[in-house]
VOBA-1610 file (N, C-alpha, C; in pm, whole numbers, padded with zeros to 5 digits, always signed):
BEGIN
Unk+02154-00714+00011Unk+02060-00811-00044Unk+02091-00833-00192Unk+02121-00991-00213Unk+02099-00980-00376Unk+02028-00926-00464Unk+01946-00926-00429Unk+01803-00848-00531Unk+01843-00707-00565Unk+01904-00666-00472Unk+01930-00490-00537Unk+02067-00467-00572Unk+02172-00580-00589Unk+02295-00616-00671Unk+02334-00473-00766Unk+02227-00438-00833Unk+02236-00371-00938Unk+02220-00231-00909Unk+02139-00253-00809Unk+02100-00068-00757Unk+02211+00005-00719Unk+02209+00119-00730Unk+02248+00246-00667Unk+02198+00352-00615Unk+02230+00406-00454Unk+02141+00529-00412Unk+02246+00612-00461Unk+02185+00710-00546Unk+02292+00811-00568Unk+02246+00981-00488Unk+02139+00999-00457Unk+02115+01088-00313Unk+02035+01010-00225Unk+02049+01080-00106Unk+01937+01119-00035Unk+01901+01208+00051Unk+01802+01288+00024Unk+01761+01378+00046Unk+01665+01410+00186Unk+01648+01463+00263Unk+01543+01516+00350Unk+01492+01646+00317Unk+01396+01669+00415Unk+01318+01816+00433Unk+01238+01796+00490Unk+01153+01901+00607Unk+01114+01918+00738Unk+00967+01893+00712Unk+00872+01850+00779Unk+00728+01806+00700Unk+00609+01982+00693Unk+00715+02084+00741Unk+00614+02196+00704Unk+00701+02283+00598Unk+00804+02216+00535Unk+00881+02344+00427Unk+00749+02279+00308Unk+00751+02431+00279Unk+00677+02446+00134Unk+00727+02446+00021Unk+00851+02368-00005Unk+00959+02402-00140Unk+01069+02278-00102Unk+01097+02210-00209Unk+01193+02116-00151Unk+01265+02101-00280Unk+01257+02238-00333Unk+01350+02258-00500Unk+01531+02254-00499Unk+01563+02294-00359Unk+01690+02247-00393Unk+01705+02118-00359Unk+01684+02036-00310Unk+01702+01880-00273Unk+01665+01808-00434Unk+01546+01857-00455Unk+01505+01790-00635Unk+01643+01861-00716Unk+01737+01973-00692Unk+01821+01965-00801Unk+01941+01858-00732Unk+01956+01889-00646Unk+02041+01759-00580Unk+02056+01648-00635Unk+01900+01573-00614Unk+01885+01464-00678Unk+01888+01438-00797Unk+01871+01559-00859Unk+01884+01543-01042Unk+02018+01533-01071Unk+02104+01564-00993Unk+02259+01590-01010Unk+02284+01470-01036Unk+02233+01356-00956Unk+02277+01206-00946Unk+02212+01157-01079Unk+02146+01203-01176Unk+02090+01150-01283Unk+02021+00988-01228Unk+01917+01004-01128Unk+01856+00873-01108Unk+01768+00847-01186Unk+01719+00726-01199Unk+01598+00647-01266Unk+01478+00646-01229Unk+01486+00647-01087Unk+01385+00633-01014Unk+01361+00703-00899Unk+01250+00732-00818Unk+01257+00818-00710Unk+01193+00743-00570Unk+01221+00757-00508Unk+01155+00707-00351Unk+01126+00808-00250Unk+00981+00844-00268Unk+00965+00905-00132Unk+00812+00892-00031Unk+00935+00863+00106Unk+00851+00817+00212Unk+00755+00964+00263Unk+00779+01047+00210Unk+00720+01167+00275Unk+00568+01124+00265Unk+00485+01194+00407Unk+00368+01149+00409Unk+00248+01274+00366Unk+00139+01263+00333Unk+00025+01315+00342Unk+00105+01430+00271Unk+00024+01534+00312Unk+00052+01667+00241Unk+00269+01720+00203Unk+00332+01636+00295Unk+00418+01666+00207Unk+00468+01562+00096Unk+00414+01452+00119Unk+00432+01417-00029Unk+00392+01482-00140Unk+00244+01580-00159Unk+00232+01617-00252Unk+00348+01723-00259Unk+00405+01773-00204Unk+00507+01860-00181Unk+00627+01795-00302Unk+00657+01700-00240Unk+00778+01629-00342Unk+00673+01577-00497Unk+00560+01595-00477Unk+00565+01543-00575Unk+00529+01681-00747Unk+00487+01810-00664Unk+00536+01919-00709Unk+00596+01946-00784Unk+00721+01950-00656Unk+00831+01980-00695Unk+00958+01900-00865Unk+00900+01772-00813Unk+00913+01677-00937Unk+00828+01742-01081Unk+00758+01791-01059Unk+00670+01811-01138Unk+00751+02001-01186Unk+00755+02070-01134Unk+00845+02204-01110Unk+00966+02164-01216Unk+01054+02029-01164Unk+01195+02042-01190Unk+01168+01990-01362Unk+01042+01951-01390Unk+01073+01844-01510Unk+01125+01718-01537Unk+01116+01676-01393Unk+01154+01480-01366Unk+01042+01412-01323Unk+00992+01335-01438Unk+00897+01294-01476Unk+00932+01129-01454Unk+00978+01043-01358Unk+01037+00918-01321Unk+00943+00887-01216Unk+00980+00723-01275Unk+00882+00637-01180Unk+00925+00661-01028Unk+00769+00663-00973Unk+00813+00732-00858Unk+00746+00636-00743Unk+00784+00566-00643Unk+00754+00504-00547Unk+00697+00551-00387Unk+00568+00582-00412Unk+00534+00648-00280Unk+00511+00613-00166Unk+00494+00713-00060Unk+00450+00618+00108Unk+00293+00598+00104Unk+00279+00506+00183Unk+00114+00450+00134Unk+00019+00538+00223Unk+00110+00633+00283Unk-00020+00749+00338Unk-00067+00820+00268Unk-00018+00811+00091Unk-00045+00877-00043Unk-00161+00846-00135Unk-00162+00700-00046Unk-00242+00582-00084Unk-00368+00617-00145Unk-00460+00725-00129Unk-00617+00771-00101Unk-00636+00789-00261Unk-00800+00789-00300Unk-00861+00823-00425Unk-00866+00949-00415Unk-00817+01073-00301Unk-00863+01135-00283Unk-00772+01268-00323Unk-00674+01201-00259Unk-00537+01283-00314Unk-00480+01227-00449Unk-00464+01166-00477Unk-00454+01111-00613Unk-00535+01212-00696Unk-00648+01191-00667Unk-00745+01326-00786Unk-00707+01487-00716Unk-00670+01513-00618Unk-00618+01594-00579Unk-00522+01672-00626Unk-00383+01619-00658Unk-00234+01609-00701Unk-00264+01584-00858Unk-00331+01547-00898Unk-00384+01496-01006Unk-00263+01580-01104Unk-00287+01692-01122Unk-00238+01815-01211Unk-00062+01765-01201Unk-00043+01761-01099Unk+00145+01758-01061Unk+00162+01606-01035Unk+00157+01500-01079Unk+00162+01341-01065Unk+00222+01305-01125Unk+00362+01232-01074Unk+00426+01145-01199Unk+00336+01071-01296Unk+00369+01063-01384Unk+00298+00969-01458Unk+00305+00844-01454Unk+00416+00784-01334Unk+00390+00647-01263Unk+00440+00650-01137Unk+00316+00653-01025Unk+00306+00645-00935Unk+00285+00533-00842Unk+00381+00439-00792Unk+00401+00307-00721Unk+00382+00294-00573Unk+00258+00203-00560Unk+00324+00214-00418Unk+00275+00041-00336Unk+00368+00017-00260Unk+00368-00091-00218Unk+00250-00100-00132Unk+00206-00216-00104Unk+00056-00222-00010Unk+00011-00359-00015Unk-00061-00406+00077Unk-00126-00533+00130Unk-00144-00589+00019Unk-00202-00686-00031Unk-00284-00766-00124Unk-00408-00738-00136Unk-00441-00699-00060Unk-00626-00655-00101Unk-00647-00605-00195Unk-00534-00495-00244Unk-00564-00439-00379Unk-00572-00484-00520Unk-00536-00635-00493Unk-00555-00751-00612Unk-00649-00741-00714Unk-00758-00729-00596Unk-00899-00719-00584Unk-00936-00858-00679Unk-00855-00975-00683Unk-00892-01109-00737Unk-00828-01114-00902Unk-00731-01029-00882Unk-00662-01045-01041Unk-00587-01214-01049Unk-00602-01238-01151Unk-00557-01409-01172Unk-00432-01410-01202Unk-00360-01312-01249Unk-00263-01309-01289Unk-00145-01301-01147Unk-00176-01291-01025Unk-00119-01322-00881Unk-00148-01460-00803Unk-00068-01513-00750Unk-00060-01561-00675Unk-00175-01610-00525Unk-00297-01608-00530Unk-00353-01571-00435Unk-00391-01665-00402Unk-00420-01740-00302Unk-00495-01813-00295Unk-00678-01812-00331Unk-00743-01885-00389Unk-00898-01829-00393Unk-00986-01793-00282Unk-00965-01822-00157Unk-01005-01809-00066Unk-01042-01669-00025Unk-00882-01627-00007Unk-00845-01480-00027Unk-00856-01396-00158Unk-00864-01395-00258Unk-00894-01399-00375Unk-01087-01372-00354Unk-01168-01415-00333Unk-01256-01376-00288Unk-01323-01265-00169Unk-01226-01272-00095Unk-01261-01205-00006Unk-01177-01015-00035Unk-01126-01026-00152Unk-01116-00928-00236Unk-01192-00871-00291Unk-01270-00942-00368Unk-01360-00913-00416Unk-01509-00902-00362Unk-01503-00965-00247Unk-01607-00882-00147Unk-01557-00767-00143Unk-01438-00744-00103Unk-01422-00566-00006Unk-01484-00455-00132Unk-01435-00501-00263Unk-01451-00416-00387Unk-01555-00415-00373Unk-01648-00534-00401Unk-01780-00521-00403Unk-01891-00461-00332Unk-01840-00455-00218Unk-01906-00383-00060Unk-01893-00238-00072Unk-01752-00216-00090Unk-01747-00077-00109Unk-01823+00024-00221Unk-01811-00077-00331Unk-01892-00048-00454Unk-02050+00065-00458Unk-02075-00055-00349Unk-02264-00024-00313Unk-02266+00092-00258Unk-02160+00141-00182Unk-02202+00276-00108Unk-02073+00360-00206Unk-02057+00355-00328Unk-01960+00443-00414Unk-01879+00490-00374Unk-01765+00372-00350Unk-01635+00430-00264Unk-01547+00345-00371Unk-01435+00405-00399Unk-01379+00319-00490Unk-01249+00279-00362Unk-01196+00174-00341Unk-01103+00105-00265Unk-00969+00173-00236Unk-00909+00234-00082Unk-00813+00277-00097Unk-00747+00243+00042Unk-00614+00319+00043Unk-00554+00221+00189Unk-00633+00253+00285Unk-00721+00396+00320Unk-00777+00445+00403Unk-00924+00346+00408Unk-00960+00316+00350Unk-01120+00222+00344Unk-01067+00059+00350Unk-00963+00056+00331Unk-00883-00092+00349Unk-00893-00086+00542Unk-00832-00009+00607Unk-00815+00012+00729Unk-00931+00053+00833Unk-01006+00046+00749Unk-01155+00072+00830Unk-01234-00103+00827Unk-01187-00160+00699Unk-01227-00276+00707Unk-01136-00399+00721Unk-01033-00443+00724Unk-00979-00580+00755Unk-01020-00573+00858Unk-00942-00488+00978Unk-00903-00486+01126Unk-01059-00514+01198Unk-01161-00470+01164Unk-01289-00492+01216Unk-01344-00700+01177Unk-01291-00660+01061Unk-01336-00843+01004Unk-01233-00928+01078Unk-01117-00928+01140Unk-01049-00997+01192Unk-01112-00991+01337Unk-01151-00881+01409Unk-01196-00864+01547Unk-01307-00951+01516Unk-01408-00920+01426Unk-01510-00986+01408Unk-01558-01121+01388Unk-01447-01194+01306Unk-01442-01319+01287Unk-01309-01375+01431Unk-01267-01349+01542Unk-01192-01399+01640Unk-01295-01384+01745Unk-01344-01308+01747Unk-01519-01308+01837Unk-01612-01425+01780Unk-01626-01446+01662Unk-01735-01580+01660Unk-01666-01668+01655Unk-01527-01704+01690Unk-01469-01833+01760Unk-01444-01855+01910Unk-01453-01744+01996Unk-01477-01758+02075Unk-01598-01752+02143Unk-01612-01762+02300Unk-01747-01796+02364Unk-01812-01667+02366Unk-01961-01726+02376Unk-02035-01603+02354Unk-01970-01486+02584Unk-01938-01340+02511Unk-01923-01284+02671Unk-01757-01300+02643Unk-01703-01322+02553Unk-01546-01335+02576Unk-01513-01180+02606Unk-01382-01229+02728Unk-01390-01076+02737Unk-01190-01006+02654Unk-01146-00880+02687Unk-01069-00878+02665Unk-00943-00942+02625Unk-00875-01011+02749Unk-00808-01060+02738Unk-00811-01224+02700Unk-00921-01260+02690Unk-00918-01365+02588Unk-00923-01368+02485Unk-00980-01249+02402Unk-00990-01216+02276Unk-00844-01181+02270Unk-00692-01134+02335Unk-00619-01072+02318Unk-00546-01228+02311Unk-00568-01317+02425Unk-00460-01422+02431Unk-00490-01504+02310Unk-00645-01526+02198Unk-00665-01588+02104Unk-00616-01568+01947Unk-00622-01440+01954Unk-00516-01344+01830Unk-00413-01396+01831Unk-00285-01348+01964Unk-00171-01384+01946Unk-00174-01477+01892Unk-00208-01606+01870Unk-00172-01717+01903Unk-00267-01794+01743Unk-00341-01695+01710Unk-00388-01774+01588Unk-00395-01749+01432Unk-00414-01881+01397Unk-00321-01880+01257Unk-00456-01958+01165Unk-00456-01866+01042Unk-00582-01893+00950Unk-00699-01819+00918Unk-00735-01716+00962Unk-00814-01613+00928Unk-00754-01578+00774Unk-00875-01576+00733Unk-00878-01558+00585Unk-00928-01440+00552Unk-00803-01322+00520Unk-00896-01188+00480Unk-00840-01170+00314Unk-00940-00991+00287Unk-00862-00941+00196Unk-00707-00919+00168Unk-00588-00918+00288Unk-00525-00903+00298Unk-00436-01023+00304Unk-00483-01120+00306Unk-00460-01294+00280Unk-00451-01359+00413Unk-00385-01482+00417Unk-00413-01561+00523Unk-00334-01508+00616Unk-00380-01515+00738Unk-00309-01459+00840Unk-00248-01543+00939Unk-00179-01529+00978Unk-00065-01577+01088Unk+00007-01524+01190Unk-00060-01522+01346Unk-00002-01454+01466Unk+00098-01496+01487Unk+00108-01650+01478Unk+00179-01702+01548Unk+00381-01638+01456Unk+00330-01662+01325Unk+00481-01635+01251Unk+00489-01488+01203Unk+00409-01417+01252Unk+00405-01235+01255Unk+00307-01199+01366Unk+00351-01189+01500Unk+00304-01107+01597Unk+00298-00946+01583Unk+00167-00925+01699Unk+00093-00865+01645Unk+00019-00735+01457Unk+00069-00841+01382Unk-00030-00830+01230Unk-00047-00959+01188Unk-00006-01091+01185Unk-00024-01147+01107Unk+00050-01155+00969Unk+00070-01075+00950Unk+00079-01060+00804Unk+00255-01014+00764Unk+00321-01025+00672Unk+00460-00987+00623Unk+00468-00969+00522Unk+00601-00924+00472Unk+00609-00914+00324Unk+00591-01003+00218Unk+00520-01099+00274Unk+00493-01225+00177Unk+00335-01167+00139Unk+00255-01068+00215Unk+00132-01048+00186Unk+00147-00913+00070Unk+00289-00909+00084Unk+00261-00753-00030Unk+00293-00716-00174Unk+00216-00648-00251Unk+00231-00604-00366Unk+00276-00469-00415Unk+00259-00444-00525Unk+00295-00351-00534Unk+00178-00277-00683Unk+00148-00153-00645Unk+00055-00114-00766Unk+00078+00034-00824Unk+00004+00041-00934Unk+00067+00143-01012Unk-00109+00261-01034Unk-00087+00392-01006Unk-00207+00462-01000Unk-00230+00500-01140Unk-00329+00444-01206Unk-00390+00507-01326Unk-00499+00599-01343Unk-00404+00745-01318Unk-00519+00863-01345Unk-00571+00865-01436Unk-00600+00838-01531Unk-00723+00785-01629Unk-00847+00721-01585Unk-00803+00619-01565Unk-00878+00547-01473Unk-00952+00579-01355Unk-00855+00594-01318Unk-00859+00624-01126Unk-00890+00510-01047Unk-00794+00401-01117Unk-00753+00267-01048Unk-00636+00264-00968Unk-00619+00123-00894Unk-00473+00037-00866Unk-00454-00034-00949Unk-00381-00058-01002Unk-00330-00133-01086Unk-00215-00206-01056Unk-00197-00358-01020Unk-00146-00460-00990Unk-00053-00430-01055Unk+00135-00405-01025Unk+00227-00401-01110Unk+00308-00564-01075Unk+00298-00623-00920Unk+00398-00741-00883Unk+00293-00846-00872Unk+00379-00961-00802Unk+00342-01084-00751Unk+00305-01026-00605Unk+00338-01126-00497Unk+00337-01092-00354Unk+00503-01115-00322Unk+00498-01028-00289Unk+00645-01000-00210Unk+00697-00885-00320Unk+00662-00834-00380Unk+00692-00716-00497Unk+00749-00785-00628Unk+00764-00943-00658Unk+00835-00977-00737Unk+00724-01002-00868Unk+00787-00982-00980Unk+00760-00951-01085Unk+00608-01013-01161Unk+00515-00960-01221Unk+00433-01106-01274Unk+00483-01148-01400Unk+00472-01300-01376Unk+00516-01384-01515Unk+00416-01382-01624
//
């Protein structure tokens, strides 16, 4: 791909999702003197790599898997956290910033989810994202159809339809079966433990804001 013209993988590394130490792979990777780090490791062993980063003294922007995603582990890991922590994810996390691309439609319906969640003191994360689109899409494909629709009409009306307007932006079965949605819906954000925000780093599709 043009876009990564410039890149270089200079390791890559594995380790098993119950090792408790993944210190020789982090000197590995330090060997390659990278810039940046990528790891897909999920849930508890991400905090693992992210440790260990923390252990070796490589303190680089670090791009995580969005099962990392939570307010929960974030304050968790808190102590051992790169100090920039990236991770790619839907658009919802906009939460109606102007400085993206959004349509207002969707752009609003951002700022519902924030707002909703707000009231019962949840601050927005991939895990409370996934409790709510998927219900508002069932929900709003049920009040277009007849009252008593059963399964498989609700199943043959999904495939097939295009325009539901969520947090996650406009949706489209027809040109992304079964989600709707592609890398045209995604961003990319940056965790501010200070805060204990997302913080909008791209456009949609990860590309840069102007």
């Amino acid at each position: 791909d043009p876009a990564f013209k410039d890149m270089t993988l200079v390791a890559n590394e594995h380790f098993a999702p119950g090792d408790v130490s993944v210190s020789a792979q982090i000197e590995k990777i330090r060997s390659g003197n990278p810039d940046a780090i990528v790891s897909w490791a999920t849930t508890a062993a991400g905090g693992t790599v992210f440790r260990a980063l923390k252990q070796a003294g490589m303190d680089l922007p670090t791009a995580a898997s969005g099962s990392n995603m939570t307010v929960q582990q974030m304050t968790d890991y808190n102590a051992f956290l790169p100090s920039k922590v990236y991770f790619g994810v839907g658009e919802w996390a906009a939460n109606g910033d102007p400085r993206l691309t959004v349509p207002k439609a969707v752009s609003d319906q951002q700022k519902l989810f924030f707002a909703t969640m707000k009231t019962v003191n949840v601050y927005p994360d991939s895990g409370a994202d996934l409790g709510w689109e998927p219900v508002r899409v069932v929900a709003d494909a049920l009040n277009k159809l007849p009252d008593g629709a059963n399964a498989k009409q609700l199943h043959d009306f999904l495939v097939s339809w295009q325009g539901h307007i969520g947090a996650e932006g406009l949706y489209d079965f027809k040109k992304t079966p079964q989600r709707g949605l592609n890398i045209d819906n995604a961003i990319v954000v940056r965790w501010d433990s200070s805060k204990k925000e997302w913080h909008p780093v791209s456009n949609l599709t990860g590309t840069p804001i102007e």
